[in-house]
C-alpha positions in Angstrom: -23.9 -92.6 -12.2 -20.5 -91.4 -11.5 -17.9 -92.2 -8.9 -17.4 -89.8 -6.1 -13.8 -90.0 -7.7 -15.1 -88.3 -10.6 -17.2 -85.9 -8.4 -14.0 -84.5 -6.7 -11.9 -84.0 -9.7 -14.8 -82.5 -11.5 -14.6 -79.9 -8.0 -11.1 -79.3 -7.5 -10.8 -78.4 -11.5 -13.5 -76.1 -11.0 -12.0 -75.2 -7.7 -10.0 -72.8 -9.2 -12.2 -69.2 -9.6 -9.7 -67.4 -10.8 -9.2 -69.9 -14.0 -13.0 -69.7 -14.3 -13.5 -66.0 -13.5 -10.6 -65.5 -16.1 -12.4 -67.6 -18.9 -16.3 -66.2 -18.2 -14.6 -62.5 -18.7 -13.1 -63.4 -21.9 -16.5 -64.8 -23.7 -18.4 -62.0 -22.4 -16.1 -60.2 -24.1 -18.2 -61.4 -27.4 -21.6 -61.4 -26.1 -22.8 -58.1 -28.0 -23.2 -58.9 -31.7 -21.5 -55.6 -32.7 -18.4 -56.3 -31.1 -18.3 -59.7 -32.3 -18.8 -58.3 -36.1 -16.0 -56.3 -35.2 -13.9 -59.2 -34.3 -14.9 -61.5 -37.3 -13.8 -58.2 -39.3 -9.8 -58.1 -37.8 -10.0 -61.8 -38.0 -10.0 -61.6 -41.5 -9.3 -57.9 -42.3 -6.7 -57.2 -39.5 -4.9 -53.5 -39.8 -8.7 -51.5 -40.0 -8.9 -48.3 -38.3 -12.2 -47.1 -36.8 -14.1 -44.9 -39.2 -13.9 -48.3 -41.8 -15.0 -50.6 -39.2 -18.2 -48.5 -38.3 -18.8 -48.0 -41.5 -19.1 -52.0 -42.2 -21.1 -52.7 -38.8 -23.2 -50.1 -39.1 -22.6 -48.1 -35.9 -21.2 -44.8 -34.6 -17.6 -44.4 -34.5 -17.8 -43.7 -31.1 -19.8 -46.6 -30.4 -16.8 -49.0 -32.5 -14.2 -46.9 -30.4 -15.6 -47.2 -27.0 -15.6 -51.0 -28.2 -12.6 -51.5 -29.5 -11.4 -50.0 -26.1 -13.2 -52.5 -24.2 -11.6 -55.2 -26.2 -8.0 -53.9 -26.0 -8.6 -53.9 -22.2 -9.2 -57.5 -22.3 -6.3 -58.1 -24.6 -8.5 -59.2 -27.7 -7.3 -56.4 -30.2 -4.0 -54.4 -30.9 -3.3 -51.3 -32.7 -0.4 -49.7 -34.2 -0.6 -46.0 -35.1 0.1 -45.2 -38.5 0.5 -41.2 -39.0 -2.8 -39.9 -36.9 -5.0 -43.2 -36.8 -4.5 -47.0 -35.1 -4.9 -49.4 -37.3 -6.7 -52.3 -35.2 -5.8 -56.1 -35.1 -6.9 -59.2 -33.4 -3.7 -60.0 -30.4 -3.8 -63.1 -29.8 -4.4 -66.2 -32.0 -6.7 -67.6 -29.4 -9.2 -65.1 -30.2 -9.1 -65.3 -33.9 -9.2 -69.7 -33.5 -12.1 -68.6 -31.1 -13.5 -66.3 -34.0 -13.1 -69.6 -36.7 -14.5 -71.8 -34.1 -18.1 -69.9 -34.2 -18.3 -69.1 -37.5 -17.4 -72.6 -38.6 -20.0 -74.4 -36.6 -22.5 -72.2 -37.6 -21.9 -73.0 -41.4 -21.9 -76.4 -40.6 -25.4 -76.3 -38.7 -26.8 -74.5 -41.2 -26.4 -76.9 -43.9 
């Protein structure tokens, strides 16, 4: 059983919505498989532009850039324009740990 000590810490850290709303918005960032494939992709492969990454998952490249939008939004992926086209990258290290931290558990359960 726990305490009621435990009980009120456990509600004031979950207290803070805005902490939680925060964190629920950024892993359902990843909850369609294509736009996780694209983020395992600049994970390992950052500096892709758009027509390459479609071409990998399998998608339209309006589907990949209507993506890639949403993720920029939620400050998952960068870009840098090089002549006419961004070249997309994963922004934060976070992500890309976050990225390691799927694929790596799922190796290790499947063995």
């Amino acid at each position: 059983m726990y305490s009621s000590v435990d009980i009120k810490k456990l509600k004031r850290n979950l207290g803070n919505n805005t902490k939680i709303l925060s964190c629920s918005q950024e892993c359902n960032v990843f909850g369609d498989i294509t736009t996780l494939k694209i983020c395992y992709i600049l994970r390992y492969y950052p500096e892709m532009n758009v027509t390459d990454i479609a071409n990998i998952v399998g998608s339209s490249i309006s589907n990949v850039s209507h993506m890639l939008s949403k993720l920029r939004d939620n400050n998952v992926v960068d870009f840098k324009r090089v002549s006419r086209q961004k070249l997309y990258s994963m922004k934060d290290e976070k992500f890309s740990n976050f990225i390691d931290f799927l694929f790596l558990n799922y190796e290790q359960e499947k063995y």
